[in-house]
RODRENKE-265732 format. One record per atom (N, C-alpha, C): x, z, y. Coordinates in steps of 0.05 Angstrom, whole numbers, plus 5000, padded with zeros to 4 digits. Each point is the difference from the previous one (the first is absolute). Layout:
<pts>
XZY
...
</pts>
This chain:
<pts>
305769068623
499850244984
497949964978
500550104975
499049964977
497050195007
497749924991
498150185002
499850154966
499450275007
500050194975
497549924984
499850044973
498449934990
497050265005
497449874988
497850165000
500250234986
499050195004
500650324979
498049884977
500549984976
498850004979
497650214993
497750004999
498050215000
499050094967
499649744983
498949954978
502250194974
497350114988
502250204978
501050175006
499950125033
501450115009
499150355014
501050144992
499850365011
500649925025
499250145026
500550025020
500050325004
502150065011
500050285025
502050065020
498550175017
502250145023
500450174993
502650085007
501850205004
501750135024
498650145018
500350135017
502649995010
502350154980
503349935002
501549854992
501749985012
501449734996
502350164960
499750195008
501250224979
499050004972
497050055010
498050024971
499849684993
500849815018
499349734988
502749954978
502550095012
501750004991
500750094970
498750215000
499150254968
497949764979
498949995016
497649794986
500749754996
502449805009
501049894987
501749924973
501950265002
500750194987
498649964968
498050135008
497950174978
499349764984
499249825019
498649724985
501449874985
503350025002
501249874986
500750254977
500450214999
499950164978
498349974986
497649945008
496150054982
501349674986
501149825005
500149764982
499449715021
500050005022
499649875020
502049905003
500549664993
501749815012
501049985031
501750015016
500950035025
497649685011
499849754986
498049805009
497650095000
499750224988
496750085001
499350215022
501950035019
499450255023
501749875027
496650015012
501149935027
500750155025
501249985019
500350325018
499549825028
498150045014
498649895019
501250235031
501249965025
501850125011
498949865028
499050125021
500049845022
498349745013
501049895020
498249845012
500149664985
502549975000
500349764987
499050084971
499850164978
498449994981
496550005009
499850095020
496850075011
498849704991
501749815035
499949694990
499449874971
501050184984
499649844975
497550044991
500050175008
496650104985
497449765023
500350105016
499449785024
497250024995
498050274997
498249984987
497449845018
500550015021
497249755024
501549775005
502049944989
500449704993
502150005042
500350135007
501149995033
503149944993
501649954980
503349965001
500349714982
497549894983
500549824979
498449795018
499250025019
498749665020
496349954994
499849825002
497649984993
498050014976
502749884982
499049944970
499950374991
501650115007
500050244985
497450165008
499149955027
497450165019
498149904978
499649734999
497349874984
500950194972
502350024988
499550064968
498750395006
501150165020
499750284999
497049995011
499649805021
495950074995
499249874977
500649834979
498449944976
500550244989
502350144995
500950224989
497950185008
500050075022
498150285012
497149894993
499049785001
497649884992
498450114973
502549914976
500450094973
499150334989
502550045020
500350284983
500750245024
498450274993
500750105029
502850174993
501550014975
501950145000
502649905014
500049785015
501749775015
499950215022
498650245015
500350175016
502350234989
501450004975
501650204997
502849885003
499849715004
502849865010
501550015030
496550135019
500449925025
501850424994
499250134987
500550284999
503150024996
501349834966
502750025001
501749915017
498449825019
501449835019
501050205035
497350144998
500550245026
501450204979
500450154986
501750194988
502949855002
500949684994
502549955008
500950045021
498049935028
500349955024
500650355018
499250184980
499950265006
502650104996
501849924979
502350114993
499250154969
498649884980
499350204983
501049624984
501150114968
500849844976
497349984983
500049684993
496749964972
502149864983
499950154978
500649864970
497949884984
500749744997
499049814980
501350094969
498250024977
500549964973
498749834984
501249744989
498149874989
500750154970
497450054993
498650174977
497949814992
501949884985
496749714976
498350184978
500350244991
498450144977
500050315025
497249994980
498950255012
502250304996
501749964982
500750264996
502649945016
501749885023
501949895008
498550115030
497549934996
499350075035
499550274997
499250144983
499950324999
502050214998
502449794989
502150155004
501449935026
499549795013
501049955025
498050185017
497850085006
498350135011
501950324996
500150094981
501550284993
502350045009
502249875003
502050055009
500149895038
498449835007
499649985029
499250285011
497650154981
498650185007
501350154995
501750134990
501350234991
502049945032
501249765015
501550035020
498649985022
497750044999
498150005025
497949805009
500349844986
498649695011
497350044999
499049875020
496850065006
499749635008
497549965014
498949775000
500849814975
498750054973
501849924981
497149794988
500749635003
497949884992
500949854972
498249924986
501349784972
499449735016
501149805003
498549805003
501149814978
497149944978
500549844974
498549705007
500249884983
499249735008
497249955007
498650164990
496449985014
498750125013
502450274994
498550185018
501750305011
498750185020
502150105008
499550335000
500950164983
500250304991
500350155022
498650175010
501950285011
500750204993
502850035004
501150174980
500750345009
499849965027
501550295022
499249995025
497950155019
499449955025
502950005012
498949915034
501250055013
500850325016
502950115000
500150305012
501449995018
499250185029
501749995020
498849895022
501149935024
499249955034
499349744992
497649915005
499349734997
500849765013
501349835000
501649714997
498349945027
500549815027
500349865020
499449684985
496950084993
498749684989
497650015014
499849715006
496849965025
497950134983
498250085012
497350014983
498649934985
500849805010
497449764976
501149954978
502750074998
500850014966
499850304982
499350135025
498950354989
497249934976
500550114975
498050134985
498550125002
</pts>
């Protein structure tokens, strides 16, 4: 079996969406606002969770060593372990890669207009928050708690 590729992070809007419905609308939307169908990702489940793979536990060893240099780095590498329990919960995260600022603001507006919360930028140096998190809090160990 083919292994799925890594979720692309860079350039990229992140959020959840609670329903599988409102993810649906908000796909939708993104391609009305001017959004290429390659520029939106729809993240669904456990085997997408894997992809995200954010403590490195589904990619082997090499992936463990890159997610503690990661967590070493930068502490926003704790909002991967977040989209990763929101898959595992039954809740949808859309990816938009948005390269100009006004691409991620309109991707931010129409997520938000369909509900999306936990909504992060992650750009190449550094990493924006854009929307807390709302709702029963996610089944993540502690020590990745804020």
């Amino acid at each position: 079996m083919a292994r799925r590729r890594t979720v692309t992070t860079t350039n990229r809007l992140l959020a959840v969406l609670d329903e599988a419905a409102a993810a649906t609308r908000a796909t939708d939307a993104l391609r009305d606002a001017g959004f290429p169908a390659q520029a939106v990702t729809v993240l669904r489940g456990d085997e997408d969770a894997d992809r995200i793979d954010s403590l490195g536990k589904v990619g082997g060893r090499m992936a463990r060593a890159r997610r503690l240099l990661s967590f070493a780095m930068t502490d926003q590498m704790v909002d991967l372990a977040v989209y990763e329990a929101a898959l595992r919960d039954g809740r949808t995260v859309v990816a938009v890669h948005a390269r100009a600022a006004g691409d991620k603001e309109r991707a931010r507006q129409v997520l938000a207009s369909e509900g999306a919360h936990f909504m992060n930028f992650f750009g190449r140096f550094a990493t924006e928050d854009i929307a807390r998190w709302r709702g029963r809090e996610l089944p993540i160990p502690p020590y990745l708690r804020r």
